[in-house]
Backbone as ProteinMPNN parsed JSONL, in Angstrom:
{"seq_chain_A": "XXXXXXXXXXXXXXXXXXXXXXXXXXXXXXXXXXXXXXXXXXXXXXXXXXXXXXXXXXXXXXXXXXXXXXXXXXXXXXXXXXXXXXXXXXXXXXXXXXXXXXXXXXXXXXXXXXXXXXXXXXXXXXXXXXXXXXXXXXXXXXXXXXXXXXXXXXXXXXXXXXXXXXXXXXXXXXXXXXXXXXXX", "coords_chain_A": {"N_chain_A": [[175.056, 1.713, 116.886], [174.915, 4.573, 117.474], [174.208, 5.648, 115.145], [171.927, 4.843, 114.571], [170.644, 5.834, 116.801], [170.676, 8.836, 115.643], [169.074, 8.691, 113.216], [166.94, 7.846, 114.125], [166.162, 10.663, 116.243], [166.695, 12.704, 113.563], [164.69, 12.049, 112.467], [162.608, 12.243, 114.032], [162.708, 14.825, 114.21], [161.931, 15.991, 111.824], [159.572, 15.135, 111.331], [158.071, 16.771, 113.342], [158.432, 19.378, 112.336], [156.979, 19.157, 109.956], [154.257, 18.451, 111.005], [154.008, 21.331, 112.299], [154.078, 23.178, 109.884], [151.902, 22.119, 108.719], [149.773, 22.486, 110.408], [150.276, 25.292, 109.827], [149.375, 25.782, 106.853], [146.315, 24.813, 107.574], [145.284, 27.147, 109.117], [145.661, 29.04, 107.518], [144.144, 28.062, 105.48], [141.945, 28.241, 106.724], [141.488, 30.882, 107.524], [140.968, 32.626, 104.974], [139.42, 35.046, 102.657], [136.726, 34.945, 101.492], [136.246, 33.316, 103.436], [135.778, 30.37, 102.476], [137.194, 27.506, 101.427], [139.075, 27.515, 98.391], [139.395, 25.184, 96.616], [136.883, 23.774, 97.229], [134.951, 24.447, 95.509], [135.948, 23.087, 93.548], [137.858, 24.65, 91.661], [140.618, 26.843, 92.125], [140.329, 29.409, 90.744], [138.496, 31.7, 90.411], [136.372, 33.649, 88.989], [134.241, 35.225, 89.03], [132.49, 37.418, 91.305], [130.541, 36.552, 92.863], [128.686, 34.771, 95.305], [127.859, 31.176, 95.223], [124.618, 30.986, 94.868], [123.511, 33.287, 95.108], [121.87, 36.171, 93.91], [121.972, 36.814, 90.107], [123.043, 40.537, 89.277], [121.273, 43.057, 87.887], [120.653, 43.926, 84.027], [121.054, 45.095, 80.956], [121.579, 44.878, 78.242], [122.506, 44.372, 74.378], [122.72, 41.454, 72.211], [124.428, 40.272, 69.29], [123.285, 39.943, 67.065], [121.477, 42.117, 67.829], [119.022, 41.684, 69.556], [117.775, 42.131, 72.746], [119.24, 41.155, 75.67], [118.937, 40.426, 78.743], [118.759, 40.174, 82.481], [116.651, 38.686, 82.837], [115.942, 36.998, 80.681], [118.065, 35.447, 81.342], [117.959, 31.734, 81.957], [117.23, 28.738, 83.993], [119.906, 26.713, 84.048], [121.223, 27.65, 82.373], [124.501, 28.638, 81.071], [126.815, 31.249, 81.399], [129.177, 32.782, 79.578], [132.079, 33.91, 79.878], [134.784, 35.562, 77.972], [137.844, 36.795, 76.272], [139.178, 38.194, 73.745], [142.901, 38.628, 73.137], [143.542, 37.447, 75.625], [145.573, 35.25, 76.3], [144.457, 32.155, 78.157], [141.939, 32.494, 77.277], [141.747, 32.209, 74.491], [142.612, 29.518, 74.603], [140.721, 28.189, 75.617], [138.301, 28.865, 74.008], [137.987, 27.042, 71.142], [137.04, 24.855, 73.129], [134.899, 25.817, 74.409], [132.964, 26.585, 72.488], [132.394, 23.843, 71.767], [131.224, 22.856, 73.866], [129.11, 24.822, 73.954], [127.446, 23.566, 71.22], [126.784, 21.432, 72.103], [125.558, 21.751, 74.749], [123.326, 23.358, 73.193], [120.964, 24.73, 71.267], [120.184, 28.567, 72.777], [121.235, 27.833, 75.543], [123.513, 29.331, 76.227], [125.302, 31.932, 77.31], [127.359, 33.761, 75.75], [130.159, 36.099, 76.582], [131.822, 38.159, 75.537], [134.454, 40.292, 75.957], [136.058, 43.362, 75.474], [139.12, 45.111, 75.814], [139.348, 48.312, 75.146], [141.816, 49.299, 75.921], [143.86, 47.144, 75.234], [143.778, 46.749, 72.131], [142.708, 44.249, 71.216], [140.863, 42.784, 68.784], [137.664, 41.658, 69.029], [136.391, 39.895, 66.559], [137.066, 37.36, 65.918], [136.384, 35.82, 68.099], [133.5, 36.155, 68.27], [132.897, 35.607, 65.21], [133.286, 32.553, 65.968], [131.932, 32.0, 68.045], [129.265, 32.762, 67.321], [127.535, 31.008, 66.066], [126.813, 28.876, 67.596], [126.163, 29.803, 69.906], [124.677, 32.41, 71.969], [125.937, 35.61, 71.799], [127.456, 38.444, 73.146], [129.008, 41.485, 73.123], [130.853, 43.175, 75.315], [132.355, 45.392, 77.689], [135.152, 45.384, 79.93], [133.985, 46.061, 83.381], [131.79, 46.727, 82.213], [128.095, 46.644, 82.153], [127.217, 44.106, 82.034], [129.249, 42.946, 82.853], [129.746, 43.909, 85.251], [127.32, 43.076, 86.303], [127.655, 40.286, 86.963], [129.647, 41.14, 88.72], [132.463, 40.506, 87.465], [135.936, 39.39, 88.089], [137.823, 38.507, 86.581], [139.431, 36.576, 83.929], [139.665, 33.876, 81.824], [136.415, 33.103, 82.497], [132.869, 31.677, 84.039], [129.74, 31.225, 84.597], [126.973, 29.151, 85.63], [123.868, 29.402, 85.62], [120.958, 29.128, 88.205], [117.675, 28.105, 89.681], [115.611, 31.491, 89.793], [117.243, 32.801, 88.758], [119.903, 32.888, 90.137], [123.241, 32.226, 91.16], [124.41, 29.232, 90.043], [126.504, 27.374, 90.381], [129.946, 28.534, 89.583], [133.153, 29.632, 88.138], [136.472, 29.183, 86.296], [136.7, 26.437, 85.74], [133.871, 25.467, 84.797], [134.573, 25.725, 81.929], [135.741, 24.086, 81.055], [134.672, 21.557, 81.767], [131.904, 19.351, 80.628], [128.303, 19.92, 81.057], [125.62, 18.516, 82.034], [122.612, 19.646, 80.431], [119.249, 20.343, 81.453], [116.178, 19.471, 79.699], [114.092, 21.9, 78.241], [114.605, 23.171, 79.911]], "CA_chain_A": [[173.947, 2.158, 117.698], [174.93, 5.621, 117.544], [173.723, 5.937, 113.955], [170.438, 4.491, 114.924], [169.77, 6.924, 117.589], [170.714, 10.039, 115.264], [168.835, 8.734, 112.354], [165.465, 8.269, 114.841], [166.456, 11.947, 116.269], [166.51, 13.327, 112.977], [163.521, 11.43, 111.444], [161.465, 13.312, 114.902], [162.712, 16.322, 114.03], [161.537, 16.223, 110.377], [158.218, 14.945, 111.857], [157.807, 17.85, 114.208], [158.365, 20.579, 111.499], [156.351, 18.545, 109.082], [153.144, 18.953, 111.929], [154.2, 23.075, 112.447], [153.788, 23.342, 107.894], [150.359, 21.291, 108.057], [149.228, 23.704, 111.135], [150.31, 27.125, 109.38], [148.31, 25.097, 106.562], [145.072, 24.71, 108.026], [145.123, 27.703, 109.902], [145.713, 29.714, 106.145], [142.778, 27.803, 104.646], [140.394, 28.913, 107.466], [141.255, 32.323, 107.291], [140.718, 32.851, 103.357], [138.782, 36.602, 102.933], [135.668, 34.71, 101.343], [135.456, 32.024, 104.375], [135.65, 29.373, 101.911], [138.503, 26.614, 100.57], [138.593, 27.213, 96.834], [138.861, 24.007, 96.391], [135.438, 23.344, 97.529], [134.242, 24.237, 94.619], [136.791, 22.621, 92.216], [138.379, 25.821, 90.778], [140.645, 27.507, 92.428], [140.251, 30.525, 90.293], [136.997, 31.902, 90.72], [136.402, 34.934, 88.566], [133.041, 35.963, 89.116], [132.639, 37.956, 92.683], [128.778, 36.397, 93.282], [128.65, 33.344, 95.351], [126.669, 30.29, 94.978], [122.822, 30.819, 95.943], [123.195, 34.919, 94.951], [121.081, 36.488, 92.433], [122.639, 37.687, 89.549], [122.73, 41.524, 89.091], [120.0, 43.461, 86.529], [121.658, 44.27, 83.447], [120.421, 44.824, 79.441], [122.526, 44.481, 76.794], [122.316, 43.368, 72.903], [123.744, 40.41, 71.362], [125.493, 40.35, 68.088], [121.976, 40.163, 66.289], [120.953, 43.049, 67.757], [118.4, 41.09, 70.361], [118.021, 42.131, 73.725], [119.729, 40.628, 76.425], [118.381, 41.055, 80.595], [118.581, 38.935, 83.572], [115.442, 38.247, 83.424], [116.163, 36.186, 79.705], [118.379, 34.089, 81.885], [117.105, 30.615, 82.181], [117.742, 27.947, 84.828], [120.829, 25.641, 83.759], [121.878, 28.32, 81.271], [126.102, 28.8, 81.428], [127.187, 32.453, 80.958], [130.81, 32.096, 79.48], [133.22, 35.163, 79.826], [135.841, 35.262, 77.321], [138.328, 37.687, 76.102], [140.422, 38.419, 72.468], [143.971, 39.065, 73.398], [143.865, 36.628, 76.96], [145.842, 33.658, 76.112], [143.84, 31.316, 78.213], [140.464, 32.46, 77.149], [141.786, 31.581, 73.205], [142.793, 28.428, 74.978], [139.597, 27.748, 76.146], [137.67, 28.843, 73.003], [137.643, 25.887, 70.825], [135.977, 24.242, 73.995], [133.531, 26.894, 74.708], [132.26, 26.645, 71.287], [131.641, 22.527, 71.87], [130.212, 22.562, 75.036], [127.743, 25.345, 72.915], [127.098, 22.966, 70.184], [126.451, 20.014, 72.578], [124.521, 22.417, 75.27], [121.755, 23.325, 72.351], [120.391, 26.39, 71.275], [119.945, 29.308, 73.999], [121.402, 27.433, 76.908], [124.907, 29.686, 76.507], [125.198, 33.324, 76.583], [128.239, 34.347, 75.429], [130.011, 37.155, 77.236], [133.207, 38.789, 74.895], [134.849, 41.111, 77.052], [137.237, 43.839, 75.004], [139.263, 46.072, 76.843], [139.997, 49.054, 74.467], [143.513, 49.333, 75.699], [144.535, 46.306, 74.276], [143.714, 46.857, 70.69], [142.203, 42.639, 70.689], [139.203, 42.887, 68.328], [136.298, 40.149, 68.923], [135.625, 39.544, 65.612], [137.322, 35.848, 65.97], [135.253, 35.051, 68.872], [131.976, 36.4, 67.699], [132.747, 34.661, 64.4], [133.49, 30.946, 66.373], [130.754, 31.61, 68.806], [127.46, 33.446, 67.045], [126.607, 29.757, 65.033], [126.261, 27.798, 68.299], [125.371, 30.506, 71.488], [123.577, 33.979, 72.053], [127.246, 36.24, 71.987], [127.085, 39.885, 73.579], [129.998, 42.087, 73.019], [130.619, 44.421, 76.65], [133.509, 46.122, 78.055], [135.099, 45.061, 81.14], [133.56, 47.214, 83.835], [130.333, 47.539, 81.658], [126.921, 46.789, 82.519], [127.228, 42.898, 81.945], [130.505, 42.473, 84.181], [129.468, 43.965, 86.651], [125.833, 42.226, 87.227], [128.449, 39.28, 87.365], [130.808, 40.883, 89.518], [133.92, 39.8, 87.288], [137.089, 39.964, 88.305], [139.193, 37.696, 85.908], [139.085, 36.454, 82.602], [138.179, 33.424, 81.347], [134.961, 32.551, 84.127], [131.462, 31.367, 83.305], [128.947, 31.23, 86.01], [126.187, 28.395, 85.809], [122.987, 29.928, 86.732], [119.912, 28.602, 88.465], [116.619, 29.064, 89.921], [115.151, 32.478, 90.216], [118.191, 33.882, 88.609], [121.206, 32.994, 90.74], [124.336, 31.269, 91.076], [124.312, 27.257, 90.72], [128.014, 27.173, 90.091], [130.376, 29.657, 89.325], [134.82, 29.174, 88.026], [137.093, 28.516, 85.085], [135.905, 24.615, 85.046], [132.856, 25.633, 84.094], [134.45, 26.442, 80.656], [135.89, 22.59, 80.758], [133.934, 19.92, 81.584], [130.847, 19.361, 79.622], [127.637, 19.642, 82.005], [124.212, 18.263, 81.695], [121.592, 20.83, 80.382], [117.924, 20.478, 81.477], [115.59, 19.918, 78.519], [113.061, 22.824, 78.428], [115.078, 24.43, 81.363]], "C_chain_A": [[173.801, 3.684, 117.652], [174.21, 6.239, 116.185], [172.108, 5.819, 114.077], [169.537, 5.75, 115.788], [169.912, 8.413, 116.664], [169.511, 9.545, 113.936], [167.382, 9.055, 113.244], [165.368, 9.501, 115.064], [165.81, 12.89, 115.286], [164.913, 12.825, 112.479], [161.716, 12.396, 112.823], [161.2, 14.598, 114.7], [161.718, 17.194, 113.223], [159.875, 15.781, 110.885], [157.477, 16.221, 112.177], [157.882, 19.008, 113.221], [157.089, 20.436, 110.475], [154.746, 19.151, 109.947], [153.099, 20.3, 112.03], [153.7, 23.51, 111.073], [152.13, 22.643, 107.952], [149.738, 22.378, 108.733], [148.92, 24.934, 110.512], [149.531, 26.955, 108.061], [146.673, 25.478, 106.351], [144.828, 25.956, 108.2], [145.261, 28.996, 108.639], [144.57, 29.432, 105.483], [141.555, 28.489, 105.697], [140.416, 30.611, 107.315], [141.11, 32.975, 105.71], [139.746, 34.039, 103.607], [137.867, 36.122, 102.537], [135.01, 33.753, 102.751], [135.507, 30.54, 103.838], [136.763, 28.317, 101.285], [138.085, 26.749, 99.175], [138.575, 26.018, 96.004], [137.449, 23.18, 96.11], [134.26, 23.374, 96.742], [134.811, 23.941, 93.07], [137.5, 23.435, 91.438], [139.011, 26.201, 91.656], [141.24, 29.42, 92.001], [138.68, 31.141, 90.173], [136.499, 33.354, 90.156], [135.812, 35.76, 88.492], [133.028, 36.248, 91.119], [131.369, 37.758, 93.528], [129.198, 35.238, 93.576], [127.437, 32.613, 94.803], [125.151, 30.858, 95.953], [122.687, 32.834, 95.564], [122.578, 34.817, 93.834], [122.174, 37.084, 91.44], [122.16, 39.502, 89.171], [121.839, 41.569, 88.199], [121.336, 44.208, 85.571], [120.906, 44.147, 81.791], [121.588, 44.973, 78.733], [122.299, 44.382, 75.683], [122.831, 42.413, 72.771], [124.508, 41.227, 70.302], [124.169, 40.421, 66.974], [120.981, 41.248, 66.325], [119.318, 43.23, 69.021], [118.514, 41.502, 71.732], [118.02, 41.094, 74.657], [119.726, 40.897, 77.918], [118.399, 39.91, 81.044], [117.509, 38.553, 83.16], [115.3, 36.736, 81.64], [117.014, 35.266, 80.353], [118.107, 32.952, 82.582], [118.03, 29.74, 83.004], [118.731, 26.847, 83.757], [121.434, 26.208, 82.313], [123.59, 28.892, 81.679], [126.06, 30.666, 80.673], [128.883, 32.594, 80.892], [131.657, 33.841, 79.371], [134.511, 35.141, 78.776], [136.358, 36.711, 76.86], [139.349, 38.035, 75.213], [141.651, 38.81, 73.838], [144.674, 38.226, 74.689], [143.843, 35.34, 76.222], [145.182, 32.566, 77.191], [142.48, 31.06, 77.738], [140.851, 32.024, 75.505], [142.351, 30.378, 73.558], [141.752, 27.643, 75.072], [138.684, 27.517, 74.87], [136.731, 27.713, 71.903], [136.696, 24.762, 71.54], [134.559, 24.465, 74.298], [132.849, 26.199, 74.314], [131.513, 25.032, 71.174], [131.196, 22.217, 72.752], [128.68, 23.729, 74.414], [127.305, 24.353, 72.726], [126.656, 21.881, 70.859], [125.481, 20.88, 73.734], [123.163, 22.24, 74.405], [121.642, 24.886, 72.534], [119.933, 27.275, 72.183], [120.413, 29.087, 75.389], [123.053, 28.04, 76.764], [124.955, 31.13, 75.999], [126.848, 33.492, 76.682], [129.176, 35.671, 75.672], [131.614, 37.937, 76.554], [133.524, 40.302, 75.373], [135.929, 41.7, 76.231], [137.461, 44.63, 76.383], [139.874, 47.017, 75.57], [141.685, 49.119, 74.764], [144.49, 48.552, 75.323], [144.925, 45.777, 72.687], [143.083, 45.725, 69.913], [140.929, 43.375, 70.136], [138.537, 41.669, 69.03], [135.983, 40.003, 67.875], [135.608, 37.889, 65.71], [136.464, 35.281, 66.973], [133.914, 34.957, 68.511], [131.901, 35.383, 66.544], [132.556, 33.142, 64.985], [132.404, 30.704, 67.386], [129.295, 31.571, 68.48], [126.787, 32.001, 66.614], [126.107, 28.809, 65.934], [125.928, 29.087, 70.193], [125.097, 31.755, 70.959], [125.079, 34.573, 72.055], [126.784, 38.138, 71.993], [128.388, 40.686, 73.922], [130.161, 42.834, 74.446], [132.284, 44.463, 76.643], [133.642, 45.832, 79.226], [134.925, 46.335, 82.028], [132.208, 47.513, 82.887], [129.174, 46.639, 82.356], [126.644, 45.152, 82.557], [128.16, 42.138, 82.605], [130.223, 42.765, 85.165], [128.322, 43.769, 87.258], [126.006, 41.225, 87.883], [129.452, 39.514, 88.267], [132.015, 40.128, 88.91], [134.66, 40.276, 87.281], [138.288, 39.219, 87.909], [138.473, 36.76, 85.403], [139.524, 35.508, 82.49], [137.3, 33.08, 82.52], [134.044, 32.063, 83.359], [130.86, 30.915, 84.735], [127.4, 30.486, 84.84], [124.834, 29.156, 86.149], [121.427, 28.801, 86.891], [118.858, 28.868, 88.921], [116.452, 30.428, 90.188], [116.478, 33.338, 89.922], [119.372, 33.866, 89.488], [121.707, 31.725, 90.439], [124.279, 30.229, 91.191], [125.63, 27.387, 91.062], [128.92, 28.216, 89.097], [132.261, 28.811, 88.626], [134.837, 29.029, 86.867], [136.585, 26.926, 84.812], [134.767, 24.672, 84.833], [132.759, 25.328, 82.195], [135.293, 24.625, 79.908], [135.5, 21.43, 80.023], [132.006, 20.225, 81.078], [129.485, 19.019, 80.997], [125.942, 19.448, 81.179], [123.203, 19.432, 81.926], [120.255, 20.042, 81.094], [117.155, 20.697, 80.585], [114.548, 20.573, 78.984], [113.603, 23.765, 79.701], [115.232, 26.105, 80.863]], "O_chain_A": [[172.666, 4.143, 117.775], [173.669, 7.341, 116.275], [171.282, 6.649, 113.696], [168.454, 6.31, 115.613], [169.107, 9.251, 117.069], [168.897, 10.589, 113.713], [166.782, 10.127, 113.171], [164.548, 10.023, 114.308], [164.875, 13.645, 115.553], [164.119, 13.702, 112.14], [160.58, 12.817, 112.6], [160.201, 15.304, 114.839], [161.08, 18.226, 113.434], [159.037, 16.594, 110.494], [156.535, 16.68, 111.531], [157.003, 19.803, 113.552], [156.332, 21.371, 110.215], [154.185, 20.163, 109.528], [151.952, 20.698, 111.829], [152.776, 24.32, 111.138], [151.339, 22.847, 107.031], [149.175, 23.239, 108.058], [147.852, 25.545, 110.521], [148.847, 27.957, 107.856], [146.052, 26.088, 105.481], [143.97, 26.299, 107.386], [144.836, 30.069, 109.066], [143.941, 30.326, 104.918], [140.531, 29.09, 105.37], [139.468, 31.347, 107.041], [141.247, 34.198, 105.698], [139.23, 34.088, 104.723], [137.078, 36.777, 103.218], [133.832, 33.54, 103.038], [135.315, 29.594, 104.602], [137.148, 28.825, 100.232], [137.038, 26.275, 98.735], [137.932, 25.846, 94.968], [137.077, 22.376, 95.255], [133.161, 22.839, 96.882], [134.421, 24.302, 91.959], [137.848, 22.934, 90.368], [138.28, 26.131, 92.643], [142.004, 30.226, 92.534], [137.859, 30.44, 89.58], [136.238, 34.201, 91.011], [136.153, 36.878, 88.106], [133.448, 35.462, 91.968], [131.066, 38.413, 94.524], [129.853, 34.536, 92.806], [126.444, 33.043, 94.215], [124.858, 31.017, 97.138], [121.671, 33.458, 95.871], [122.572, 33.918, 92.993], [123.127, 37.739, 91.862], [121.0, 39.718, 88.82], [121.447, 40.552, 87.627], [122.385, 44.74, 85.931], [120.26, 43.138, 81.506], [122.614, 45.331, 79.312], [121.103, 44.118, 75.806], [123.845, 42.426, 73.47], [125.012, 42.349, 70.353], [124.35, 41.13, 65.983], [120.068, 41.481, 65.534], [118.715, 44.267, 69.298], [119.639, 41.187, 72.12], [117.147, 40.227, 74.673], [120.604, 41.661, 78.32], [118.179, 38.85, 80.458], [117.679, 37.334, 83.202], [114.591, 35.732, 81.72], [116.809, 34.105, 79.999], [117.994, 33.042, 83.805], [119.256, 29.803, 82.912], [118.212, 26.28, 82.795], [121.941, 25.541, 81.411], [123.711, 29.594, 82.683], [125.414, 31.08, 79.709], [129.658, 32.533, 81.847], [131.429, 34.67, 78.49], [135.341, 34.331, 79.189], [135.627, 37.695, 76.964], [140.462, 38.218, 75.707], [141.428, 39.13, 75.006], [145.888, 38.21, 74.891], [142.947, 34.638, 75.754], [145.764, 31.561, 76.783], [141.901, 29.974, 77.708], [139.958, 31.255, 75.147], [142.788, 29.906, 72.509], [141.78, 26.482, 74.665], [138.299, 26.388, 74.564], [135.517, 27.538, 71.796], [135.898, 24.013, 70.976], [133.549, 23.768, 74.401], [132.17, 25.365, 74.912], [130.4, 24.874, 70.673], [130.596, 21.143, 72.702], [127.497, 23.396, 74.485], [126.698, 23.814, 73.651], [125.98, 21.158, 70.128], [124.311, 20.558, 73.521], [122.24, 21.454, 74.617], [121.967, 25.759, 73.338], [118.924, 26.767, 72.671], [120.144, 29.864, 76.306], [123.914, 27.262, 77.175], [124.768, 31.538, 74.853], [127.439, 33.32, 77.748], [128.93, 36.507, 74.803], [132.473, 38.2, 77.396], [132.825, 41.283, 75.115], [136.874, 40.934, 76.042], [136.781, 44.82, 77.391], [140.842, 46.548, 74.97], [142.569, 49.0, 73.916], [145.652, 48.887, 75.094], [145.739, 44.989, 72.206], [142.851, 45.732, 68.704], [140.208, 44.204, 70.69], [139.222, 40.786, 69.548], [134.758, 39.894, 67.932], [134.59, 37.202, 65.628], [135.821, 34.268, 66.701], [133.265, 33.913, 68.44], [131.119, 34.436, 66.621], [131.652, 32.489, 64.463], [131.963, 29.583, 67.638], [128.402, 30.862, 68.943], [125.58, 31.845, 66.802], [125.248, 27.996, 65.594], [125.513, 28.755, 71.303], [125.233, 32.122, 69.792], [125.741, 33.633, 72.496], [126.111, 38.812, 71.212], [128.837, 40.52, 75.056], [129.012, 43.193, 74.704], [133.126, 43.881, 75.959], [132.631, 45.867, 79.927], [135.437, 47.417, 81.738], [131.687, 48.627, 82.952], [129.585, 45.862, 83.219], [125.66, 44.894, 83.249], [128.026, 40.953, 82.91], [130.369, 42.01, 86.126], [128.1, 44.097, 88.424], [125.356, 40.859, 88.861], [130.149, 38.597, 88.702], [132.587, 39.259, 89.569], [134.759, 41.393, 86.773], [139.375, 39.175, 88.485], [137.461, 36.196, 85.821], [140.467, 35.633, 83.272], [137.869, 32.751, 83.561], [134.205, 31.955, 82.143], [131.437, 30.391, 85.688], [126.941, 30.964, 83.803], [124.879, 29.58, 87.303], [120.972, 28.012, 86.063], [118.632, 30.066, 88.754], [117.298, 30.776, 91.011], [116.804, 34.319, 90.592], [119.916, 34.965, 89.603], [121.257, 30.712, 89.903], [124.095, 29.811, 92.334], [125.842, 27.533, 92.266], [128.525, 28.584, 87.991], [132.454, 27.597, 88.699], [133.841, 28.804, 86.179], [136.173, 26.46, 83.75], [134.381, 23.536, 84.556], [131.837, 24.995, 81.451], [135.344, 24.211, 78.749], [135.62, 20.792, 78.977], [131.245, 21.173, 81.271], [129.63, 18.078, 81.777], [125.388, 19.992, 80.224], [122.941, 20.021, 82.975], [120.492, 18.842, 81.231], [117.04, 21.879, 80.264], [113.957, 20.145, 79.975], [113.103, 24.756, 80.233], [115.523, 26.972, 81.687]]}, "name": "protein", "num_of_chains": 1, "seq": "XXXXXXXXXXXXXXXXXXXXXXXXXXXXXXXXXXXXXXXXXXXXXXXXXXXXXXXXXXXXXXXXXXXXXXXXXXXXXXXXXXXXXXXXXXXXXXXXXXXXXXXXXXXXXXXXXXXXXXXXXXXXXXXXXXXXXXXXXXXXXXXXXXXXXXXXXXXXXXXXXXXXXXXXXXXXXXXXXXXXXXXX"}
């Protein structure tokens, strides 16, 4: 009997701590500095600093063809993919990119190759694996195309939608394969 009552005992104990860990928990997810569970939107890496429903910044650019590149060329249900020579997940990702391109369709993927001079990574390998199936625009992190996006970690891709803002933003963007909009 004595075993019985220590095993119940302990088994309350472990209860009662168990309830204190779910509390400190909860009470961690509500206070998050955006307001939001990152969960909530399936990523919890989130690399662009624009929520859902924001516009994206103004911003010109070239491609790789030499083509200009402005918000205002970004079309509803068009993916803007961030990638980066030298960041082992973004040459992780790559190979994927490049077939969610090729299955997207022409223009629905701008391409966003991010050097950082102090690393010495060229882009030629990306530019080469990306130019045949998306729009690809060389920038510098901190240049004029990161920061319309607000990015703050490498690989991202932000979804965009009406009137120029955020549908969906995160690394699973660069995943799972999403339904374009024909003529979008």
């Amino acid at each position: 009997m004595a075993y019985l009552t220590a095993v119940v005992t302990l088994f309350g104990l472990m209860s009662i701590v168990n309830l204190i860990l779910t509390f400190g928990v909860v009470r961690r997810l509500r206070t998050q500095e955006d307001g939001s569970t990152p969960a909530a939107e399936g990523d919890p890496f989130q690399g662009s600093g624009l929520t859902v429903g924001e516009p994206v910044g103004s911003f010109s650019v070239h491609d790789t063809e030499g083509r200009p590149v402005t918000r205002d060329s970004l079309r509803e249900g068009m993916l803007v993919a961030f990638l980066s020579p030298g960041c082992l997940p973004c040459e992780e990702l790559l190979p994927g990119v490049v077939e969610l391109a090729r299955t997207a369709g022409p223009g629905q993927v701008l391409a966003a190759v991010v050097v950082d001079g102090d690393d010495g990574a060229r882009p030629d390998a990306f530019v080469a694996a990306l130019s045949p199936v998306a729009t690809v625009a060389v920038t510098r992190l901190g240049g004029e195309l990161t920061r319309a996006f607000e990015i703050k970690g490498l690989p991202t891709a932000v979804r965009i939608g009406p009137e120029g803002r955020v549908a969906a933003r995160g690394r699973a963007l660069l995943r799972v394969a999403h339904s374009v909009r024909a003529g979008a």
